[in-house]
Structures are given as structure tokens and as C-alpha cells.
C-alpha positions as CSV (number, residue, x, y, z in Angstrom):
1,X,-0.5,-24.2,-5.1
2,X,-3.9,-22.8,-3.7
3,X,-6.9,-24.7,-4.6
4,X,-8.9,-24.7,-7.9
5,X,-6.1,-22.6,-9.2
6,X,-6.2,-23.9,-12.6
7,X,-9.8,-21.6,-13.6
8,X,-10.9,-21.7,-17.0
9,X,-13.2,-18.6,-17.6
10,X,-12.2,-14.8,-18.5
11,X,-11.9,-12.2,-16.6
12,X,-15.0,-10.1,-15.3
13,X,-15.7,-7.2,-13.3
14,X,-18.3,-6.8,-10.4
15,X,-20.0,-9.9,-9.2
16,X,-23.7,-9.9,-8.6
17,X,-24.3,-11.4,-4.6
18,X,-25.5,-14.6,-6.0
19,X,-23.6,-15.4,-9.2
20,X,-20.6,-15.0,-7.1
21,X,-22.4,-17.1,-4.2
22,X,-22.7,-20.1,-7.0
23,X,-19.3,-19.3,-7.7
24,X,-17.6,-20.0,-4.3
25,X,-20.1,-23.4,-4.4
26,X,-18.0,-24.4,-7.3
27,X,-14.8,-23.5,-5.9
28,X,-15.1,-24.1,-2.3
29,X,-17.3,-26.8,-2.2
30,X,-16.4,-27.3,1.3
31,X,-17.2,-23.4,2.4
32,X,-21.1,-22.7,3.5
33,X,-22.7,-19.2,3.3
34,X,-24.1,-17.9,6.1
35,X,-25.4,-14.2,4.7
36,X,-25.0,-12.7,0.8
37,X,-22.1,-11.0,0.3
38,X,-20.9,-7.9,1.7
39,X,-19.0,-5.4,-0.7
40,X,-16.2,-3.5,1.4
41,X,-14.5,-0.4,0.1
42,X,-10.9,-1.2,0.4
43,X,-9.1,1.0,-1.3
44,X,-9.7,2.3,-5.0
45,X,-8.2,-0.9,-7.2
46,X,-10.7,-3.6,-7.0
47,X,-14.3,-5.0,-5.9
48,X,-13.4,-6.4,-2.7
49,X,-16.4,-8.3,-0.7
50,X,-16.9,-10.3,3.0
51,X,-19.0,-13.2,2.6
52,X,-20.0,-14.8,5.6
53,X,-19.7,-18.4,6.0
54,X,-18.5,-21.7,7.6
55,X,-15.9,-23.1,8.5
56,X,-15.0,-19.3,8.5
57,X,-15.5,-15.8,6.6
58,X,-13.9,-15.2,3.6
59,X,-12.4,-12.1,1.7
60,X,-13.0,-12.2,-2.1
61,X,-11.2,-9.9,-4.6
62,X,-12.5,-9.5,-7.9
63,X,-9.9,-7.2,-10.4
64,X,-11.0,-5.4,-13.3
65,X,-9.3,-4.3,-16.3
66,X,-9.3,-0.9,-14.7
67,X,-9.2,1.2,-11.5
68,X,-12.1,0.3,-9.6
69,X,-13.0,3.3,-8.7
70,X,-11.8,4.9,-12.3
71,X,-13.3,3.0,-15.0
72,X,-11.7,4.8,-17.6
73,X,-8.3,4.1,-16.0
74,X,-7.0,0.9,-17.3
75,X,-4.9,-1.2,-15.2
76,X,-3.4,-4.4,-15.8
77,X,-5.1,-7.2,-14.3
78,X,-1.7,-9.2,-13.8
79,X,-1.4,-7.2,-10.3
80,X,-4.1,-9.7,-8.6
81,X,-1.3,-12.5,-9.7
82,X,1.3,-10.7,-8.0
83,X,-0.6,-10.5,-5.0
84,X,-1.4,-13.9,-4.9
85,X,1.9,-14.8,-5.0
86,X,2.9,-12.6,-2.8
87,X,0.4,-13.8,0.1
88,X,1.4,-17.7,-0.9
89,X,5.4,-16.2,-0.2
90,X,4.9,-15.8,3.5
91,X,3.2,-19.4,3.9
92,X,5.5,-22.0,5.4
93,X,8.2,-22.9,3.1
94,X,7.3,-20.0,0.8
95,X,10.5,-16.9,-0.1
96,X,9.4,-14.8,2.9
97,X,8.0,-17.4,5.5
98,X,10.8,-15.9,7.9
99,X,9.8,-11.7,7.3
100,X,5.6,-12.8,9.0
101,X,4.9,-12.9,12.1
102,X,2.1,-13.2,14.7
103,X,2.6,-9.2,15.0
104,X,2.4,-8.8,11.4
105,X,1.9,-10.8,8.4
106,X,-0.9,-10.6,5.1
107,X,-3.8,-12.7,5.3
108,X,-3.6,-16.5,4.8
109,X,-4.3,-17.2,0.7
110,X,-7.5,-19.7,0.3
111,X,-8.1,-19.8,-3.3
112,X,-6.7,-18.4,-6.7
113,X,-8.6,-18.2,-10.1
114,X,-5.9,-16.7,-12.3
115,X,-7.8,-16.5,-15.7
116,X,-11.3,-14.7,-13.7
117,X,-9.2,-12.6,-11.2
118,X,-10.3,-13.8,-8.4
119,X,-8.7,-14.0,-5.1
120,X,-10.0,-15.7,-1.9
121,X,-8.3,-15.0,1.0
122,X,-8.5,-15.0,5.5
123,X,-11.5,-12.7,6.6
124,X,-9.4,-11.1,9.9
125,X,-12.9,-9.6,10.7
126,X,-14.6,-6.3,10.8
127,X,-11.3,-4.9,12.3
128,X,-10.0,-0.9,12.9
129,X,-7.4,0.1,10.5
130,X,-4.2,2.3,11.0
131,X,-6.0,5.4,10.0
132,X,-8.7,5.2,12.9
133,X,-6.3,4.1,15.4
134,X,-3.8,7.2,14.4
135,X,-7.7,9.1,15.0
136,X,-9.2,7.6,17.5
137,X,-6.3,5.9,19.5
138,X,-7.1,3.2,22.2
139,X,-9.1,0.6,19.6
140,X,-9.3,-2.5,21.9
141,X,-7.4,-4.4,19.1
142,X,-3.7,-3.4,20.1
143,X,-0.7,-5.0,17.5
144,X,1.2,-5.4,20.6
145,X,1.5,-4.6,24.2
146,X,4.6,-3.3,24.1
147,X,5.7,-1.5,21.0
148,X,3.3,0.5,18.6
149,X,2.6,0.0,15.2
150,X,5.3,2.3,13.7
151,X,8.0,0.4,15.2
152,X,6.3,-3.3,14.3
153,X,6.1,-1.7,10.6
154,X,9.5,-0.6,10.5
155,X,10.8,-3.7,11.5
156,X,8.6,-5.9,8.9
157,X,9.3,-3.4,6.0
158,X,13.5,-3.4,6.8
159,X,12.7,-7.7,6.5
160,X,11.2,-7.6,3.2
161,X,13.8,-5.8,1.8
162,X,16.8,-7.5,3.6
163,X,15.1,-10.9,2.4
164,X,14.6,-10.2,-1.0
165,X,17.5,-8.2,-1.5
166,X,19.6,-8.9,-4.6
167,X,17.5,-12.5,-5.0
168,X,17.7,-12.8,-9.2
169,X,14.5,-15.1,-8.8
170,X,12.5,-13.6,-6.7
171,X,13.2,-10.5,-9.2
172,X,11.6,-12.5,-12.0
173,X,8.7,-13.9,-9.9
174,X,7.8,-10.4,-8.3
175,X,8.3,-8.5,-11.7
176,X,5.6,-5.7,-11.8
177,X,6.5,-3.5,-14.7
178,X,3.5,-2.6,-15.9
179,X,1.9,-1.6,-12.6
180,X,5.1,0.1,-12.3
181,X,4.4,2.4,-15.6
182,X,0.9,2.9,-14.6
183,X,2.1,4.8,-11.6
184,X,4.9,6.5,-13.6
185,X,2.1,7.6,-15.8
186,X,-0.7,8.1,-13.5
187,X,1.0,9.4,-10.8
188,X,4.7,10.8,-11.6
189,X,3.6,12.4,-14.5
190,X,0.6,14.0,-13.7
191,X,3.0,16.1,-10.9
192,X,3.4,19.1,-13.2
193,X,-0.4,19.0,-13.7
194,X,-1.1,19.0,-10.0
195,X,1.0,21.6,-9.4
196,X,-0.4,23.7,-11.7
197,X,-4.0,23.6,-11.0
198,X,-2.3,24.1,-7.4
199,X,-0.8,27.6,-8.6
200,X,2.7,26.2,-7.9
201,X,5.1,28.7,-9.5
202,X,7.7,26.0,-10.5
203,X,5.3,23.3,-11.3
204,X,7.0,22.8,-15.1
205,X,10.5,22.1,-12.8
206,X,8.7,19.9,-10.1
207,X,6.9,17.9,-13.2
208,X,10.2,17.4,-14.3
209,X,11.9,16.0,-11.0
210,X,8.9,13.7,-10.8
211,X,9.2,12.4,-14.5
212,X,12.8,11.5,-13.7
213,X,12.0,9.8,-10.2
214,X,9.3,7.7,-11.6
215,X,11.7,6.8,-14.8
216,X,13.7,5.4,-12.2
217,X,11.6,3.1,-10.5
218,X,11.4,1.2,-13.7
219,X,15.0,1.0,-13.7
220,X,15.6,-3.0,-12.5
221,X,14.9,-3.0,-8.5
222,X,17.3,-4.5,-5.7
223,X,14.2,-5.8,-3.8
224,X,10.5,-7.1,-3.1
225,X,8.8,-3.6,-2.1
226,X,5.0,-3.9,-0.8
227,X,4.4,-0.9,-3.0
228,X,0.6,0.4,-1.0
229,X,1.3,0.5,2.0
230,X,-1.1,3.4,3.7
231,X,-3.3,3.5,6.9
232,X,-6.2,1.7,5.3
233,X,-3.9,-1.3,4.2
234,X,-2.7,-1.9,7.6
235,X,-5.8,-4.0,9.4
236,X,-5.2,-3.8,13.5
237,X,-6.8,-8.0,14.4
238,X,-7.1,-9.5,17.7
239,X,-3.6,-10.8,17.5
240,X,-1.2,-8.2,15.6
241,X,-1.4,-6.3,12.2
242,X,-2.6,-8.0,8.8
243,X,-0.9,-6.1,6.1
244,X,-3.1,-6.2,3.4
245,X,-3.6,-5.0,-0.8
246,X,-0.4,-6.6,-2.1
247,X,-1.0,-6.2,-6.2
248,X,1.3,-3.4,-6.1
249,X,4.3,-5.3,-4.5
250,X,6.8,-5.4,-6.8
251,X,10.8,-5.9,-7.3
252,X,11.7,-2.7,-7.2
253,X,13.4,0.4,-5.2
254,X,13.1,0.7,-1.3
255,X,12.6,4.3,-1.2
256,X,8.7,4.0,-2.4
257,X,8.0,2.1,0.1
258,X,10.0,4.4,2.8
259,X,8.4,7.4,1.3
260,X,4.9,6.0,0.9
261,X,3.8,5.6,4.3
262,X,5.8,9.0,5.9
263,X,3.6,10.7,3.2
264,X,0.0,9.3,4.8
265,X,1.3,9.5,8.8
266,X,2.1,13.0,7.8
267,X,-1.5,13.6,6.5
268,X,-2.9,12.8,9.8
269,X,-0.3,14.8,11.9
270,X,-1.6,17.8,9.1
271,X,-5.5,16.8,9.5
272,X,-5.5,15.6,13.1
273,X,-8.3,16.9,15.1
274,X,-7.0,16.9,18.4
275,X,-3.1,17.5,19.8
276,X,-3.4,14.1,20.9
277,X,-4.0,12.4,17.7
278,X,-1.5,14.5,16.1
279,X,1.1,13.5,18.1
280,X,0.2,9.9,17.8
281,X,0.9,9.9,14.1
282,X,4.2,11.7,14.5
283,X,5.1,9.2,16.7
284,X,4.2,6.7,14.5
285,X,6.0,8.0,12.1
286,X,9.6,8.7,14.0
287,X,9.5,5.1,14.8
288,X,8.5,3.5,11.5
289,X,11.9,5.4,10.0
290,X,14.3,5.1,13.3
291,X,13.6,1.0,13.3
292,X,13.6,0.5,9.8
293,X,17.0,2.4,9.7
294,X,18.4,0.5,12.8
295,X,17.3,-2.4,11.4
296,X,19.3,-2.5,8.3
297,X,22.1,-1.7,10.3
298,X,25.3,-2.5,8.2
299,X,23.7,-3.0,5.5
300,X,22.1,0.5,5.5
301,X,24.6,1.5,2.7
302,X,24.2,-1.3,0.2
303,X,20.2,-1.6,0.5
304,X,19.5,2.3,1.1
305,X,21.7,4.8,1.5
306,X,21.6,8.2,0.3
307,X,20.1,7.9,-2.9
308,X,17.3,6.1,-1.8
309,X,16.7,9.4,0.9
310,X,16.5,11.8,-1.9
311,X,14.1,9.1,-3.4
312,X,11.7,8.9,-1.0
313,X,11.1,12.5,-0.4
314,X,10.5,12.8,-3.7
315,X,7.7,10.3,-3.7
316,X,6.6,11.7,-0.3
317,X,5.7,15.0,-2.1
318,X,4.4,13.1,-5.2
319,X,1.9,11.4,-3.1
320,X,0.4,14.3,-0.7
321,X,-0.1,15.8,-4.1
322,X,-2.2,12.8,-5.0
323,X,-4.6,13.2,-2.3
324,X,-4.5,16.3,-1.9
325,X,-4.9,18.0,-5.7
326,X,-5.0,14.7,-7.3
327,X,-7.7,11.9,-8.4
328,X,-7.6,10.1,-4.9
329,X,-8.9,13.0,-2.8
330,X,-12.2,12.4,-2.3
331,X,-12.7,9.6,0.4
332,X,-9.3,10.5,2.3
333,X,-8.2,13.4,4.3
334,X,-8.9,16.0,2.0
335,X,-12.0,15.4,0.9
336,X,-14.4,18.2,-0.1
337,X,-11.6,21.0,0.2
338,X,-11.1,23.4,-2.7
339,X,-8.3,24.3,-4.3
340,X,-7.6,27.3,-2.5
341,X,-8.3,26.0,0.8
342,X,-5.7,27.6,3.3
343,X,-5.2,23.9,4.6
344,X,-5.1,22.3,1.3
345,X,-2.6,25.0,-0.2
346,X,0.0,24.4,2.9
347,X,0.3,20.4,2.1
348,X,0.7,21.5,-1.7
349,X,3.5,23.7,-0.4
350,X,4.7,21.1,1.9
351,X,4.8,18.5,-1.4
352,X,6.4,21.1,-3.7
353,X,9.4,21.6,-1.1
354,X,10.2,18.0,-0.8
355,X,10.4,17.7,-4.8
356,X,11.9,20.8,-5.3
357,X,14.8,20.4,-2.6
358,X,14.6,16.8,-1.2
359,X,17.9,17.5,0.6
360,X,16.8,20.4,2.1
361,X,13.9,18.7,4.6
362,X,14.7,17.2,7.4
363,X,11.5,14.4,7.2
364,X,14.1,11.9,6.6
365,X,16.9,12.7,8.7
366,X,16.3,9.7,10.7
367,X,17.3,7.8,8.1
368,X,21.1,9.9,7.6
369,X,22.0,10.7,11.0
């Protein structure tokens, strides 16, 4: 158990600099601020802050009842639990202590107040994420001298779900249903919708296929999935990648992870402003899927296999349309481009082809041949 994880206040949203100052006093009593805090935008799902400090910084989460960035979309706050857990799972002796790594791990868990929300966690510093390296390349802070980050990923993604597959307890300790049916409702649902206001011709029949995909990822899972992981989630520190933003991990169905990040390395091959950068995010993509595929090896069938293929192109369409037509353009690639922006409309086309005929694109193949 964490410190001070038995809390006894409700919930609450945004924490004003010093009233959550007093509250690391109270729970830290052996951390000392150095500067106020620092709110970071990570991501769309929470108040996230840096608050400077001795021994060490510290990251502070804070969820609300609702998307962060969406107040009128409610969102259950059990997610910041799951994350918890999941960050205490890869501390010695936890479930997943043998998937982390120096090359790639979460952040080390420092504190836990389940009835506010609140998270404390390892600050890995004012760090580059995947995004600018797939941008701007040679950050100084490398994951490794001798294999890039799509192959590190690969390999730490194919060890989640070989650990945790078919593990009845870690199903009940890692069961995220309702975040789950949020994304069913927020996400696979809203396809048609996106498709429409994209001038898709088929939108009803792409709605459809999506509605059916996302009634199957509440169908019981076969292992822990990390559920967000995207460029801005994967933190490039001095000594290998910090996977971060865990309260959408949940035991579910492989191929959302495996379509999740494809879908964002393919928005910077689309978006990329030089040859060079393009490249680097196909790269990063061909290796993500050839190592996860190689490392499931015999196992390929019984974890993955087919299914799981159409699966994740499925979802690889669903989300382009998110950023793209959807409510999480603004701040990512897309940002500030109309609907009937020539670049916008060919990633809408590019989505709609993957749901329409996910075993007619060859953006998987890795995985099949």
C-alpha cells in the first residue's frame, strides 16, 4: 500500500496552488515545496500538475467527475483507482514487476488518496514526448542506443499481454467496465455521426461496424490492455521511456491497444512536415507491430490472431476519426482544419476504409504474414 492511502474527504475537481500546497503538507509531511504548482496539460482526462520540491518533484493528478477538458462529459472517477493500481503492479513484487524495465516502465507511485482522487506520483522531469521526437528527431534524451522506440514499445506491449493473459484475478483487479462504456458511447458510437458531418456516403454502415466493435470490447477481456497509449503518453527520460496516463488500462481485448498507437504514428506520417520526419514515424510504426508480433511468437494464435487484426483496424479508423472530425481535434494534429479541408477529408477517407473493409488494408499485415 502507498502512503496515506486511507483519505477521508470527497472528491473535488481543480485544486487552487495553495490549497493543494497545504494538502501535500498533510500528506507528505516529509516532501518540501520549492515553487507553487505548475499545471501541465497532459492529455484531456484530468488536472495534472508538477510541484517542485525536496527530496524530489512530484506529479499530482487530480480526477474529476468528468472529462477535463469536457465538463459536460461525465466520466467515472474509479479510472484514477485503476491507475493507481496499475503503477503499484510494476513495483517489486507487484503482478507485472517482470513486463518494466529501465527502457520502459510507468512512473514510480508515491501517494494515493482514493476517496479525493488524487494521485501522487515520480516527476521524470520536463522531458520530450513521442510526438516531438517522431517531429523533431534527435532529442538528446534517447530510450536506447540501439533500438528505437517502436521496437522498445512493441516489446513492452506484447509483455503486458503475455503476463496478464488469461489471469482470472488480475481480470477482477483491472476491471474497467465503465470506462469501457464511456468509450463505447463516446467514441464507437459517435462514428456514424463523424462520418456524416464528414460527408461519408456509408456513414449509417460504418456507424454500425463501430457499434458492434465497441459492443465487443465489453465482452469479458483475455488481458491487462494499457488502453491510452498515444505520442503524448509515452515520456522520452534520461534513462528510457516512462509510459504514462494509465486510468484507461483495463482487462480487456489486445487489439485496442494494437490499433491505438498505429492510428496516432499514422497521423504524423499524414501531418509530417518534412520527408524525414515522415519516415521516422513509419518506422516507428513497422517496428512497434513487427516486435510485438515476433514477440508473441507461438502464442500469436491464442492471444491475437486474426480476429484481433480485423479488431484493430477497426479501432484504427475509429480513432483518426476522433481527432480528426471528432471532439479531440483541437490541440492535436488537426487542429484548426475545416471540414472540407483536402488534408482533413483524405484521413476521413483513410478511417472510413479501415472500418468499412478492415481486411482489405494492408496496415496490419505485419501482424498476418
Amino acid at each position: 500500500m502507498m502512503p496515506g492511502e486511507n483519505g477521508d474527504r470527497k472528491a473535488q475537481a481543480e485544486m487552487a496552488p495553495e490549497e493543494l500546497l497545504e494538502y501535500l503538507r498533510r500528506r507528505l509531511p516529509e516532501f518540501t515545496p520549492t515553487a507553487a504548482p505548475a499545471r501541465i496539460r497532459v492529455g484531456y482526462l484530468n488536472y495534472v500538475y508538477r510541484v517542485r520540491g525536496e527530496p524530489e518533484s512530484l506529479i499530482v493528478k487530480v480526477t474529476p467527475p468528468h472529462i477535463a477538458a469536457m465538463p459536460d462529459v461525465p466520466l467515472d472517477q474509479h479510472r484514477l483507482d485503476i491507475e493507481a493500481r496499475s503503477l503499484m503492479a510494476f513495483e517489486p513484487g507487484g503482478a507485472l514487476e517482470s513486463v518494466g524495465s529501465a527502457d520502459v516502465r510507468p512512473p514510480h507511485p508515491v501517494d494515493f488518496d482514493e476517496p479525493r482522487h488524487v494521485l501522487v506520483m515520480e516527476d521524470v522531469g520536463e522531458v520530450p514526448h513521442l510526438g516531438t521526437w517522431l517531429v523533431e528527431g534527435d532529442v538528446e534524451q534517447n530510450p536506447s542506443d540501439e533500438e528505437g522506440p517502436g521496437k522498445l514499445l512493441g516489446r513492452f506491449i506484447s509483455a503486458l499481454h503475455l503476463e496478464s493473459f488469461a489471469d482470472p484475478e488480475l481480470a477482477v483487479d483491472f476491471d474497467n467496465s465503465a470506462i469501457q462504456r464511456s468509450r463505447l458511447e463516446l467514441q464507437y458510437a459517435a462514428v456514424g455521426d463523424m462520418c456524416r458531418k464528414a460527408g461519408v456516403a456509408d456513414a449509417d454502415e460504418l456507424g454500425r461496424k463501430a457499434v458492434v466493435l465497441g459492443e465487443q470490447f465489453q465482452d469479458p477481456g483475455v488481458c491487462i490492455i494499457q488502453g491510452d497509449l498515444w505520442p503524448p503518453s509515452i515520456l522520452f527520460a534520461d534513462d528510457g521511456l516512462r509510459i504514462v496516463d494509465w486510468e484507461l488500462t483495463h482487462y480487456g481485448h489486445p487489439a485496442q491497444d494494437v490499433g491505438h498507437l498505429p492510428a496516432h504514428l499514422w497521423m504524423h506520417v499524414h501531418r509530417a512536415a518534412t520527408s524525414k520526419a515522415a519516415r521516422r514515424a513509419g518506422a516507428t510504426l513497422r517496428d512497434f507491430l513487427n516486435t510485438y508480433r515476433s514477440e508473441l511468437g507461438s502464442r500469436y494464435d491464442e492471444i491475437f490472431g486474426a480476429e484481433s487484426v480485423r479488431q484493430s483496424t477497426i479501432h484504427f479508423g475509429a480513432e483518426i476519426l476522433m481527432r480528426t472530425v471528432g471532439p479531440f481535434q483541437d490541440g492535436y494534429l488537426y487542429e484548426g482544419l475545416t471540414v472540407d479541408d483536402p488534408v482533413l477529408q483524405e484521413a476521413v477517407q483513410v478511417a472510413a476504409r479501415h472500418i468499412r473493409s478492415p481486411e482489405r488494408v494492408d496496415t496490419f499485415a505485419a501482424l498476418v504474414s
